[in-house]
C-alpha positions in Angstrom: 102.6 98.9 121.9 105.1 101.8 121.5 103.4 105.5 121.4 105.5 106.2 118.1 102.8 103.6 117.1 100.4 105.3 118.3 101.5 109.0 117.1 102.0 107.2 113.9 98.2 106.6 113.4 97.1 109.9 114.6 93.8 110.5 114.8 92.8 106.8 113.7 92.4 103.8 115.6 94.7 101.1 114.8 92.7 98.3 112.9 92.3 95.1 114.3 93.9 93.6 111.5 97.5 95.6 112.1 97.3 94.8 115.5 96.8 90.8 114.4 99.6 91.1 112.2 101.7 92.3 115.3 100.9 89.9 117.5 101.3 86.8 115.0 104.5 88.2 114.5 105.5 87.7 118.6 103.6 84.3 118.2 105.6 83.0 115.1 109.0 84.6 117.3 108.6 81.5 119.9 108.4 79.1 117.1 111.6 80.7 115.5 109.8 82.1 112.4 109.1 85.8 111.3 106.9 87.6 109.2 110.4 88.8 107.9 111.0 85.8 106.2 107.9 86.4 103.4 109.0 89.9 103.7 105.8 91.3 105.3 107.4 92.1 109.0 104.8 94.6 110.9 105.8 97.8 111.7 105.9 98.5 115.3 108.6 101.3 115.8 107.4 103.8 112.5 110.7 105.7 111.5 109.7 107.2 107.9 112.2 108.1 105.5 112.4 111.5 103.7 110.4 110.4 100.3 107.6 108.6 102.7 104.3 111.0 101.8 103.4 113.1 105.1 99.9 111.5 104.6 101.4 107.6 104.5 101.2 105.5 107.9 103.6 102.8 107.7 102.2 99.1 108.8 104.7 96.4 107.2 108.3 96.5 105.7 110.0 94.0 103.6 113.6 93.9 105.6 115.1 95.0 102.5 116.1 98.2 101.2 114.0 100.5 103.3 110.9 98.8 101.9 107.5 99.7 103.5 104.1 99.6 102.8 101.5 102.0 104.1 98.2 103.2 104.3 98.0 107.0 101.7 95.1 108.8 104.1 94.9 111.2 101.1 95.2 113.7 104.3 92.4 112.1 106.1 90.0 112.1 103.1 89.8 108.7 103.9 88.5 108.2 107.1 88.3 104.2 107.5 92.0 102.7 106.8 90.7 99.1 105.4 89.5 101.2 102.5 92.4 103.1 102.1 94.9 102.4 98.8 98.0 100.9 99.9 101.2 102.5 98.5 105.3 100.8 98.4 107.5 103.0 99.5 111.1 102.0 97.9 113.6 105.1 98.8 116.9 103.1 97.3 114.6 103.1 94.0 113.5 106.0 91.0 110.7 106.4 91.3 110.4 105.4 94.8 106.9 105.5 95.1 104.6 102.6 94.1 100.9 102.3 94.1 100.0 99.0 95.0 96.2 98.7 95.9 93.1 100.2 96.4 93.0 98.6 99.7 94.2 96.3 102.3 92.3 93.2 101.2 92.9 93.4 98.1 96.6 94.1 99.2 96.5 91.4 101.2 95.8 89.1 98.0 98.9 90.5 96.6 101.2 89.3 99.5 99.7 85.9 99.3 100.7 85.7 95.8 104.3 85.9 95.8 107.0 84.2 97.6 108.5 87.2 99.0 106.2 90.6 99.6 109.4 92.9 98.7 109.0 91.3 95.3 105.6 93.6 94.6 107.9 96.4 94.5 109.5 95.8 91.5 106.6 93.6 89.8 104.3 97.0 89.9 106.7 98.2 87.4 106.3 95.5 84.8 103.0 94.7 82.1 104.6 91.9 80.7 103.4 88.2 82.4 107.1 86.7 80.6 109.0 89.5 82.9 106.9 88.3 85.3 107.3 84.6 85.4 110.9 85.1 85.3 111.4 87.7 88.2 109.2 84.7 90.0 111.8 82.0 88.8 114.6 83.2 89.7 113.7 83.8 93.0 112.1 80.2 93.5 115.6 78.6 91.8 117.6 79.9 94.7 115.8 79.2 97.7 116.9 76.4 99.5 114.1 73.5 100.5 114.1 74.3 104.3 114.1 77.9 103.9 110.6 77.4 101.4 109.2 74.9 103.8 109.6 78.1 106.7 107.8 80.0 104.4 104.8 77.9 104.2 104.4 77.7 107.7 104.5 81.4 107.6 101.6 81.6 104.9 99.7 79.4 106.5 99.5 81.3 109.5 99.2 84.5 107.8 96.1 82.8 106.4 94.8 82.2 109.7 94.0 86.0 110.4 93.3 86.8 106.9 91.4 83.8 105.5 90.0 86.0 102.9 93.1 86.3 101.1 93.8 84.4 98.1 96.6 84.6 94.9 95.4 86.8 92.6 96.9 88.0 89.4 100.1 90.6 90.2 100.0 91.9 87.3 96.1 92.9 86.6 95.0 93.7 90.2 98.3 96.3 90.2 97.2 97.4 87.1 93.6 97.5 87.4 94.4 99.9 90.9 96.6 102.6 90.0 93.6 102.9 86.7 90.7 103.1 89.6 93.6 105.8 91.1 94.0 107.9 88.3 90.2 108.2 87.3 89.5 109.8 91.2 92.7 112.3 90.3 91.7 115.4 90.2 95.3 117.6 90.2 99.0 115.2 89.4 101.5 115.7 91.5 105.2 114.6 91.2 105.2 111.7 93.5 102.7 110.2 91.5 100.1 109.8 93.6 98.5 112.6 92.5 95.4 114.7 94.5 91.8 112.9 94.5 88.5 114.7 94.5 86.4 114.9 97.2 84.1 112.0 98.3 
């Protein structure tokens, strides 16, 4: 484990399940997969771009783009990290900032239910289940029959150290989070994100 990793997380432990998601990753390397190839690869080397929030600790990127996802600390209001929300961090992208969760299971259900976790980025712009389907499509047209069947081994082993995940609706649990976000905030900032109360 590389001490950026460690600086990364500070004052906070690295959860169990970020240091799972590492070592599947070495594990699916010998069998010539990657976590890369559903777009969930673990972050091992944190290198944070510009627009990433001070108070964001990168776990996973999506391999395109600069895409990341993170835990928002909400500057260590938030003191156990599988209770943080989970924010998208897209820099090539206006706004560049997207709240995804409310926290890392129920991110987790997200990932499981799309092909590709880079695709959350741009579905936690849309209401409309037609835009939806469609995004969905025309990723699924394109992908070659091998390249699919890769991904389903991938899943499956994701599923092995996070067998409480399951596909959920994108739309609604996106939806449903950023509203549970903006009822705790207490000040709006321009990211966003905005300042919670106190707990």
């Amino acid at each position: 484990m590389s001490d950026d990793l460690k600086v990364a997380y500070g004052n906070y432990l690295i959860p169990k399940e970020i240091l799972q998601l590492i070592q599947l990753e070495r594990n699916l390397t010998k069998e010539n997969l990657s976590l890369d190839m559903i777009g969930f690869r673990p972050v091992t080397e944190p290198s944070p771009y510009s627009i990433t929030p001070p108070d964001l600790i990168p776990f996973a990127e999506s391999g395109g783009g600069g895409i990341h996802f993170g835990f928002l600390t909400d500057f260590h209001k938030t003191t156990d990290l599988m209770k943080a929300s989970i924010v998208c961090i897209s820099p090539t992208n206006d706004p560049p900032i997207r709240y995804l969760a409310d926290n890392f299971q129920r991110f987790i259900s997200l990932v499981f239910s799309v092909p590709h976790a880079e695709m959350l980025e741009q579905l936690s712009t849309i209401s409309n289940k037609e835009q939806e389907k469609a995004i969905l499509d025309e990723y699924i047209v394109d992908l070659p029959f091998s390249w699919k069947i890769k991904q389903e081994k991938v899943f499956s082993a994701l599923k092995n150290i996070y067998p409480l995940g399951e596909k959920v609706d994108v739309i609604t649990t996106i939806t449903s989070a950023k509203r549970k976000r903006e009822d705790k905030v207490v000040i709006t900032t321009f990211d966003g994100l905005g300042v919670i109360r106190e707990k």
